[in-house]
LOSEVEX-141643 format. One record per atom (N, C-alpha, C): residue number from 1; atom name; x, y, z. Coordinates in nm, 3 decimals. Example, Ala and Ser with C-alpha at 12.3 -4.5 7.8 and 13.67 -1.06 7.14 Angstrom:
// residues 2
<site><nr>1</nr><atom>N</atom><u>1.319</u><v>-0.569</v><w>0.780</w></site>
<site><nr>1</nr><atom>CA</atom><u>1.230</u><v>-0.450</v><w>0.780</w></site>
<site><nr>1</nr><atom>C</atom><u>1.320</u><v>-0.330</v><w>0.780</w></site>
<site><nr>2</nr><atom>N</atom><u>1.285</u><v>-0.225</v><w>0.708</w></site>
<site><nr>2</nr><atom>CA</atom><u>1.367</u><v>-0.106</v><w>0.714</w></site>
<site><nr>2</nr><atom>C</atom><u>1.290</u><v>0.003</v><w>0.787</w></site>
This chain:
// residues 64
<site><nr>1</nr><atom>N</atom><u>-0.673</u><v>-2.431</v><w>-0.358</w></site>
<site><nr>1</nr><atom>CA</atom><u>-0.738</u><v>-2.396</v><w>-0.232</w></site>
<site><nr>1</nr><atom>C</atom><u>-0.888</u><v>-2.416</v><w>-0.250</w></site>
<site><nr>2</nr><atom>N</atom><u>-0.972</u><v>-2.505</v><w>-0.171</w></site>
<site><nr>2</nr><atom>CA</atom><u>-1.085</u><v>-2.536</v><w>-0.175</w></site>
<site><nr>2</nr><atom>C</atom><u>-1.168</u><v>-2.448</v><w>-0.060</w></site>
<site><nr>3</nr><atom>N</atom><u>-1.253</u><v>-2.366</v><w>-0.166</w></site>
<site><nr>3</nr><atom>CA</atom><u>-1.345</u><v>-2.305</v><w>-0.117</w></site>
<site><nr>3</nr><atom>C</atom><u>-1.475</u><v>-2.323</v><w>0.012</w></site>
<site><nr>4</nr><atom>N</atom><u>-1.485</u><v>-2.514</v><w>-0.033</w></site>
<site><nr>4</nr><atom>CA</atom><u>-1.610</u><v>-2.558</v><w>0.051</w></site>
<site><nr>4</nr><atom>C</atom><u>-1.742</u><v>-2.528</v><w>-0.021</w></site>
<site><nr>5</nr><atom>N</atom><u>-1.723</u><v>-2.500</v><w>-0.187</w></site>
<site><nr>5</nr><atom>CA</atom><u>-1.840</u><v>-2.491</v><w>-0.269</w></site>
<site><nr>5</nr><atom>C</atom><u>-1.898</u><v>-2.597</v><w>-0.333</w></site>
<site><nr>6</nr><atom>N</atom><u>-2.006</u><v>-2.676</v><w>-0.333</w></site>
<site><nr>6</nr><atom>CA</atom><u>-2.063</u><v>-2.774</v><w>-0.353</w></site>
<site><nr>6</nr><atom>C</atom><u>-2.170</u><v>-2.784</v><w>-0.463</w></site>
<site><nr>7</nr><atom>N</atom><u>-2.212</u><v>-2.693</v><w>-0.483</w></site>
<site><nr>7</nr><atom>CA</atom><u>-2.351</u><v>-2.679</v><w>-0.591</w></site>
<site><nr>7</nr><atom>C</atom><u>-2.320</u><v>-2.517</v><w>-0.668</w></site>
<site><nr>8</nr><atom>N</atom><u>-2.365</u><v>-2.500</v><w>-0.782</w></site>
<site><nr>8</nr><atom>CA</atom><u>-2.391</u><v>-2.380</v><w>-0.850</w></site>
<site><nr>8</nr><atom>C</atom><u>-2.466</u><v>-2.352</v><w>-0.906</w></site>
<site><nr>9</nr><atom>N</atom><u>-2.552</u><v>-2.282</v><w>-0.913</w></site>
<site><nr>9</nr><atom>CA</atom><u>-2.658</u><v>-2.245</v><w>-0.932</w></site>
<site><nr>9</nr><atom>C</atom><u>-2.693</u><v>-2.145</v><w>-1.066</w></site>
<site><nr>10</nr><atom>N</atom><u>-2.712</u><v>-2.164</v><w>-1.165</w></site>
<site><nr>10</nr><atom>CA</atom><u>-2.731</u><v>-2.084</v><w>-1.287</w></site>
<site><nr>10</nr><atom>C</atom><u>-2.836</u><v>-2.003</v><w>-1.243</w></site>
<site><nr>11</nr><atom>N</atom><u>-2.888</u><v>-1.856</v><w>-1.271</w></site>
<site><nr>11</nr><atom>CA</atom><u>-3.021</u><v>-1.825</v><w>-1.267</w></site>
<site><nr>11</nr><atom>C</atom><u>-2.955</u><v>-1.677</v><w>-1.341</w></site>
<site><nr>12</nr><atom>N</atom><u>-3.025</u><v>-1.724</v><w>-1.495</w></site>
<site><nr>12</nr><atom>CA</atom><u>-2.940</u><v>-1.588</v><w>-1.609</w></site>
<site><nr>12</nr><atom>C</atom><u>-3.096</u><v>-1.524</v><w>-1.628</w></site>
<site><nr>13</nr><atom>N</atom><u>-3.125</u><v>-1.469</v><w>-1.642</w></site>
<site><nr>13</nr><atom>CA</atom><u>-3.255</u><v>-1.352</v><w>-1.692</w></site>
<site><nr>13</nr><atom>C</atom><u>-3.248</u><v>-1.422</v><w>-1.864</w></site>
<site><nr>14</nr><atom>N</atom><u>-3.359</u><v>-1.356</v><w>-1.946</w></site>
<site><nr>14</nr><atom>CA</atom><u>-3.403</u><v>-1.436</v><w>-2.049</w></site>
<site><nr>14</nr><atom>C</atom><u>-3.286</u><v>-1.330</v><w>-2.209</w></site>
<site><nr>15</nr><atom>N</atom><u>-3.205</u><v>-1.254</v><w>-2.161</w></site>
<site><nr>15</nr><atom>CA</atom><u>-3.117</u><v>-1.216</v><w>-2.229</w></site>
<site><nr>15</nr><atom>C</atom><u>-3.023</u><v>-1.303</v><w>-2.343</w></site>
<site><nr>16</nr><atom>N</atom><u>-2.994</u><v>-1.463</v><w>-2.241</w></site>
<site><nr>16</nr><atom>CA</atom><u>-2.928</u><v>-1.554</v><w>-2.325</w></site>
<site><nr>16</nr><atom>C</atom><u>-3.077</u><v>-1.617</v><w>-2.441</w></site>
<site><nr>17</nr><atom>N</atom><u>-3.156</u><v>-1.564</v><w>-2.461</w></site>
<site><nr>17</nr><atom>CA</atom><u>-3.234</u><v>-1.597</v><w>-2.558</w></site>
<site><nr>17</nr><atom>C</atom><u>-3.217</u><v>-1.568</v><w>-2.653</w></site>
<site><nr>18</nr><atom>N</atom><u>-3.188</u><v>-1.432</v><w>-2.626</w></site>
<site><nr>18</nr><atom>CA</atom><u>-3.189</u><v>-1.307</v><w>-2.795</w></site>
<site><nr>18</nr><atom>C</atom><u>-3.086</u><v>-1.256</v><w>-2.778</w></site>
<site><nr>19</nr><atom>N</atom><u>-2.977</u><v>-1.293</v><w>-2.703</w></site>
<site><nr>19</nr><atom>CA</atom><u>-2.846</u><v>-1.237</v><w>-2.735</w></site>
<site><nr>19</nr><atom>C</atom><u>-2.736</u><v>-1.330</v><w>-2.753</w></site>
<site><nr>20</nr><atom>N</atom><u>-2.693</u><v>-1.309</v><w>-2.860</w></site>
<site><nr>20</nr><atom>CA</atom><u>-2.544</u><v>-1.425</v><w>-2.882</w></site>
<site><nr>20</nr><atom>C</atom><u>-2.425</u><v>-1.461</v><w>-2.769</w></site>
<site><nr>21</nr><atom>N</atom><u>-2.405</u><v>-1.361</v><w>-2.768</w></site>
<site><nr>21</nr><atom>CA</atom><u>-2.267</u><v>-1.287</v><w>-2.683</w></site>
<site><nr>21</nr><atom>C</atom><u>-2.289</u><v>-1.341</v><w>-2.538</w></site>
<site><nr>22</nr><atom>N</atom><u>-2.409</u><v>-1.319</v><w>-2.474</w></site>
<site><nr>22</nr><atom>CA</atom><u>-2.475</u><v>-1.350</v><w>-2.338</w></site>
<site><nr>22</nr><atom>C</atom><u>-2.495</u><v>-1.507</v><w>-2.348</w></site>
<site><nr>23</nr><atom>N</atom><u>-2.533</u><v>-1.563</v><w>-2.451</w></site>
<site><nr>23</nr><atom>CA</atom><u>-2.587</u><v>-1.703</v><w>-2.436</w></site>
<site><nr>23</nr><atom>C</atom><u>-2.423</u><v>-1.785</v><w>-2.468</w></site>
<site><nr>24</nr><atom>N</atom><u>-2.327</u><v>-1.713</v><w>-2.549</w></site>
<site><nr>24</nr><atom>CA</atom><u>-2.194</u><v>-1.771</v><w>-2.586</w></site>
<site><nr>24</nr><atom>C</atom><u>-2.096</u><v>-1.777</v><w>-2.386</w></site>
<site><nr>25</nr><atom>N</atom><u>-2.152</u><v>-1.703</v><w>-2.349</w></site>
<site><nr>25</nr><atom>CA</atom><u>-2.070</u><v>-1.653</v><w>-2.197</w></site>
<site><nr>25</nr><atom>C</atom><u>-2.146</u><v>-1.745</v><w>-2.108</w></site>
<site><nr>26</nr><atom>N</atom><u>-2.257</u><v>-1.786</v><w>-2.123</w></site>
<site><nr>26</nr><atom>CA</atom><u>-2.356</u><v>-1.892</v><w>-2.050</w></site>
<site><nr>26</nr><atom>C</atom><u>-2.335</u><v>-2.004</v><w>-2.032</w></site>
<site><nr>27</nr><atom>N</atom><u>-2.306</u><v>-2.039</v><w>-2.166</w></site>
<site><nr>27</nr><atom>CA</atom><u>-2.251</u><v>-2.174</v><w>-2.187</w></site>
<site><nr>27</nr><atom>C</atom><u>-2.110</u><v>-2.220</v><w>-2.168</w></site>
<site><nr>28</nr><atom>N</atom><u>-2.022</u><v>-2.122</v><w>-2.162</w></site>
<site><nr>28</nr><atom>CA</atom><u>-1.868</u><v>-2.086</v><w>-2.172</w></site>
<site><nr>28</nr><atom>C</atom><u>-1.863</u><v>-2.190</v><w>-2.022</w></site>
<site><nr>29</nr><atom>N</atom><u>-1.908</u><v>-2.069</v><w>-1.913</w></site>
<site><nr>29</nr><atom>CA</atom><u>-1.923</u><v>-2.061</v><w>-1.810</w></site>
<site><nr>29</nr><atom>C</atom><u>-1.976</u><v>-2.156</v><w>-1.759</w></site>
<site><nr>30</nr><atom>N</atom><u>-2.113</u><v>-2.287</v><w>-1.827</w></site>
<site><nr>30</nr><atom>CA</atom><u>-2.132</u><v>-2.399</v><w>-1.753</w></site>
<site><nr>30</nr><atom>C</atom><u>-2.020</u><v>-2.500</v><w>-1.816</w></site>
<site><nr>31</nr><atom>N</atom><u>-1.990</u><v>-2.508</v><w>-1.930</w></site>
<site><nr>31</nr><atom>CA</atom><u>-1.876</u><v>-2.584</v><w>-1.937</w></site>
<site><nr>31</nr><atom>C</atom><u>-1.719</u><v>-2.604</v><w>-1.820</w></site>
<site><nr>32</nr><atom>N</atom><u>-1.743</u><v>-2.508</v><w>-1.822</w></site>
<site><nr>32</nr><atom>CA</atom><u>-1.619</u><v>-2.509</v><w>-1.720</w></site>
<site><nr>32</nr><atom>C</atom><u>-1.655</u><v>-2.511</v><w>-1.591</w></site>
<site><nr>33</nr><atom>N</atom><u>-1.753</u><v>-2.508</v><w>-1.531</w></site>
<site><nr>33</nr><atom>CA</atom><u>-1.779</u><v>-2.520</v><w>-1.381</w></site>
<site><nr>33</nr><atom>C</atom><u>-1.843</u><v>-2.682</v><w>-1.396</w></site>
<site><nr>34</nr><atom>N</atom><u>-1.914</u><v>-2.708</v><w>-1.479</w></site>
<site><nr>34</nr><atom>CA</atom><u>-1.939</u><v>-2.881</v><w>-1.539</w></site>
<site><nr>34</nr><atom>C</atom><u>-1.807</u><v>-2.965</v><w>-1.527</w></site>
<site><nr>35</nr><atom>N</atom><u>-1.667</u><v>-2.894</v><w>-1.560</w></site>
<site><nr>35</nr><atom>CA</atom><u>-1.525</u><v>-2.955</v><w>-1.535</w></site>
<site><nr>35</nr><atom>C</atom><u>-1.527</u><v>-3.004</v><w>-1.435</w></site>
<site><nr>36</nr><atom>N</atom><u>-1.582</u><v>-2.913</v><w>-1.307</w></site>
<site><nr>36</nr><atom>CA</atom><u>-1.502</u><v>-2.929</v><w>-1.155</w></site>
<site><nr>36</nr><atom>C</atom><u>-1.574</u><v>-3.073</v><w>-1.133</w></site>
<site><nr>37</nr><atom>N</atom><u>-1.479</u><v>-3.139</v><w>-1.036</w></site>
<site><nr>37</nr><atom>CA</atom><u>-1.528</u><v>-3.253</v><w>-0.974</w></site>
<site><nr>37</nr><atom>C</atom><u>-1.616</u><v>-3.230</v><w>-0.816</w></site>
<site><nr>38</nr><atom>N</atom><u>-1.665</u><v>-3.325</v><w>-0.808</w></site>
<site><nr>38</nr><atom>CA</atom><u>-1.763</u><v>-3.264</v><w>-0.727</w></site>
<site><nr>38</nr><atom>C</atom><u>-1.878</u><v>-3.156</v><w>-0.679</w></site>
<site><nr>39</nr><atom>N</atom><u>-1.857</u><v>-3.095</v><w>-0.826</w></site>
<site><nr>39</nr><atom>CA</atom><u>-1.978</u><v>-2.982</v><w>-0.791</w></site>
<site><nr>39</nr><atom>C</atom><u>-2.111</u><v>-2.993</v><w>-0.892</w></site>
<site><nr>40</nr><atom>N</atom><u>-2.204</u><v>-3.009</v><w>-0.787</w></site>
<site><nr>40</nr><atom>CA</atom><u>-2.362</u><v>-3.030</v><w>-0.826</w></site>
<site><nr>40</nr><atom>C</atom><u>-2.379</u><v>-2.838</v><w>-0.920</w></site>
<site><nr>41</nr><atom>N</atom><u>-2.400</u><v>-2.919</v><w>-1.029</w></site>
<site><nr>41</nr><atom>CA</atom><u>-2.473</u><v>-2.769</v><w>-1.157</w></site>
<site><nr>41</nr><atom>C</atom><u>-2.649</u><v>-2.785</v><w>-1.177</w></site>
<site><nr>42</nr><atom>N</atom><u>-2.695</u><v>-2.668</v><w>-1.150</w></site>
<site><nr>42</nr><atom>CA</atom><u>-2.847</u><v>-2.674</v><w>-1.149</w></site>
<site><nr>42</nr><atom>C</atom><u>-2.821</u><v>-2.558</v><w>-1.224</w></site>
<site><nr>43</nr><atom>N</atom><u>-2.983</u><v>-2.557</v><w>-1.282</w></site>
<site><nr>43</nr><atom>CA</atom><u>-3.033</u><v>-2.447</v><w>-1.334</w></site>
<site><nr>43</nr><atom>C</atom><u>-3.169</u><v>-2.368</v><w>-1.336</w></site>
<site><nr>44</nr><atom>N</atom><u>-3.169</u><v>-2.242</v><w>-1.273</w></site>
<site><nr>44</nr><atom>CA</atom><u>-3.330</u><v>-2.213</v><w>-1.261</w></site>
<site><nr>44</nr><atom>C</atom><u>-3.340</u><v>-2.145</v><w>-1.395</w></site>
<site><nr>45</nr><atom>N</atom><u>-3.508</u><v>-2.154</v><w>-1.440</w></site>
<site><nr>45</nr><atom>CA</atom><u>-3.504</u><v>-2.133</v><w>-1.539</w></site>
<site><nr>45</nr><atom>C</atom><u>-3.606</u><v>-1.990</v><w>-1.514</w></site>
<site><nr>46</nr><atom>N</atom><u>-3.622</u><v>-1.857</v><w>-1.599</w></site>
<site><nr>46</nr><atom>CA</atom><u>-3.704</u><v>-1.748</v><w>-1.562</w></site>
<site><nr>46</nr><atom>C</atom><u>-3.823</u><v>-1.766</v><w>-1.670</w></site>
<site><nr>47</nr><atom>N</atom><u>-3.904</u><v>-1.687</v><w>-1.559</w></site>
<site><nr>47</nr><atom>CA</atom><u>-4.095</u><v>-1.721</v><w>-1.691</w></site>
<site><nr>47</nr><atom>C</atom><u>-4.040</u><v>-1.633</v><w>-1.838</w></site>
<site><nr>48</nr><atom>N</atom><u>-4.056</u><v>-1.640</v><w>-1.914</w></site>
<site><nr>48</nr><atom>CA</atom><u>-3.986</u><v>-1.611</v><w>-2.025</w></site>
<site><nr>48</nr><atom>C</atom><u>-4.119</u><v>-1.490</v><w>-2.073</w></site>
<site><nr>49</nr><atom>N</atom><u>-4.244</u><v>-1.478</v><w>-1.965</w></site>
<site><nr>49</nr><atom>CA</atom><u>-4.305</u><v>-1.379</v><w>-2.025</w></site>
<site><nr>49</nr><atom>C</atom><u>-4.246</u><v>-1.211</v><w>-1.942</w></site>
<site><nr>50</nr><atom>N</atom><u>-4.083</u><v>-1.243</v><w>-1.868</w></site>
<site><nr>50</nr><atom>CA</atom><u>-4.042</u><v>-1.118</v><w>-1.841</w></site>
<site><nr>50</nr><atom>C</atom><u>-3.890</u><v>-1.152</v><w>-1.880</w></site>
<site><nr>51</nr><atom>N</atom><u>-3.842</u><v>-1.023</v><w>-1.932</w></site>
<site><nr>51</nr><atom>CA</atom><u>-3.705</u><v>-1.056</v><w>-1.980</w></site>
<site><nr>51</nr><atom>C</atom><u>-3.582</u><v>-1.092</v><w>-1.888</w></site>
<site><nr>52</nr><atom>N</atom><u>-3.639</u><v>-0.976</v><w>-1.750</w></site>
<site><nr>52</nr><atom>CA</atom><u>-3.583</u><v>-0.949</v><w>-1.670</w></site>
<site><nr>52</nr><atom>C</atom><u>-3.633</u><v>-1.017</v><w>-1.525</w></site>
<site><nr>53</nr><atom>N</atom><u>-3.579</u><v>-0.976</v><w>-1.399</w></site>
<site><nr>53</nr><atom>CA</atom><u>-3.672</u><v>-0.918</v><w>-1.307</w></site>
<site><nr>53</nr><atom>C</atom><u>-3.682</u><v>-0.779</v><w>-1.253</w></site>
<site><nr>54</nr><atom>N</atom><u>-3.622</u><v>-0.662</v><w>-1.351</w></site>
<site><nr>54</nr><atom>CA</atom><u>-3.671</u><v>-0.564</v><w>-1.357</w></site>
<site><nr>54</nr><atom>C</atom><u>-3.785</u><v>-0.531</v><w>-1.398</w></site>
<site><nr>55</nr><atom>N</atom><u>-3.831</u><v>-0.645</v><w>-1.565</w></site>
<site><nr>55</nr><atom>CA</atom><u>-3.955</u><v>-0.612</v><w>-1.588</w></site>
<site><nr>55</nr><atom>C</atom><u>-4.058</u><v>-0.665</v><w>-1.469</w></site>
<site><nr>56</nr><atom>N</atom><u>-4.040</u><v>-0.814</v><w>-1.438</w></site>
<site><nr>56</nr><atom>CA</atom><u>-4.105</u><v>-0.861</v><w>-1.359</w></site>
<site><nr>56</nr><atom>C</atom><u>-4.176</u><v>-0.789</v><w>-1.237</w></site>
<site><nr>57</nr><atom>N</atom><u>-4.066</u><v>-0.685</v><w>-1.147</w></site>
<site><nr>57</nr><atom>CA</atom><u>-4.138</u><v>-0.569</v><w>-1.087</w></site>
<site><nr>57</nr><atom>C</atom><u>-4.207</u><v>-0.460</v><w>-1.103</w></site>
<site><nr>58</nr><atom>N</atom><u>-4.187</u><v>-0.410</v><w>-1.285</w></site>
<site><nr>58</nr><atom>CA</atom><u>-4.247</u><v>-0.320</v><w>-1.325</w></site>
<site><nr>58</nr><atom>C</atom><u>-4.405</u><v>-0.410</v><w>-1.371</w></site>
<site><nr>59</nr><atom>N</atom><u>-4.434</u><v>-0.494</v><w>-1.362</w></site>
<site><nr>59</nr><atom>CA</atom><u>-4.517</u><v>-0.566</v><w>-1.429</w></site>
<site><nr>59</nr><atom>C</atom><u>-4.612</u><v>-0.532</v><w>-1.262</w></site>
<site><nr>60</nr><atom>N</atom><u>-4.546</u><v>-0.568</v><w>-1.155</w></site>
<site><nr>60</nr><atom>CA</atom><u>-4.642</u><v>-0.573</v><w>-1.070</w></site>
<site><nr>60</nr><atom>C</atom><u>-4.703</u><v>-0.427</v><w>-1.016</w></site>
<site><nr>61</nr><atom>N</atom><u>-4.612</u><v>-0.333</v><w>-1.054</w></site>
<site><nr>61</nr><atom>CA</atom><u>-4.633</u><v>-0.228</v><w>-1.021</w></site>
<site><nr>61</nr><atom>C</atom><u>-4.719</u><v>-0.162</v><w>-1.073</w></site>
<site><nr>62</nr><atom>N</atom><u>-4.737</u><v>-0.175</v><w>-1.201</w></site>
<site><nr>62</nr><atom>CA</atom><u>-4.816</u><v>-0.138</v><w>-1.314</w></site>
<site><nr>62</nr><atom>C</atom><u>-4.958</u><v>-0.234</v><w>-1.278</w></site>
<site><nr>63</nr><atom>N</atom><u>-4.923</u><v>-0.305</v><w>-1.217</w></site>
<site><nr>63</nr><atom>CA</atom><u>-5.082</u><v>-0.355</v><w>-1.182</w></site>
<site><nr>63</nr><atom>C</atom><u>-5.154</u><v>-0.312</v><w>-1.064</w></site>
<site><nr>64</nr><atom>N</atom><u>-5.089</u><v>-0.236</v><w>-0.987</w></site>
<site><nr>64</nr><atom>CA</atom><u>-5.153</u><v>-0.214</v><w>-0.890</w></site>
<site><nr>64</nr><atom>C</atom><u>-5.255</u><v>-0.071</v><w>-0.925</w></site>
């Protein structure tokens, strides 16, 4: 049964950096959506000076 999904979009927080387990499930996961035919795989990548975007909001908050 076809969904009508065309593109997928990676956008992981900077966890698959320093974690095995997270970066082993990352890759798991583009391999197999890389299988499907027809579907466009992108990837955004996060500023790596926040781990999160939890920090990312505490960062702005803390600046105000």
């Amino acid at each position: 049964v076809s969904l009508g999904v065309s593109q997928v979009v990676e956008a992981m927080d900077m966890d698959q950096m320093t974690n095995p387990q997270v970066r082993d499930a990352i890759l798991a996961m583009r391999r197999e959506v890389q299988k499907i035919p027809g579907i466009h795989y992108s990837k955004y990548s996060w500023n790596p000076a926040y781990k999160g975007v939890d920090d990312y909001f505490l960062s702005r908050v803390s600046a105000m």
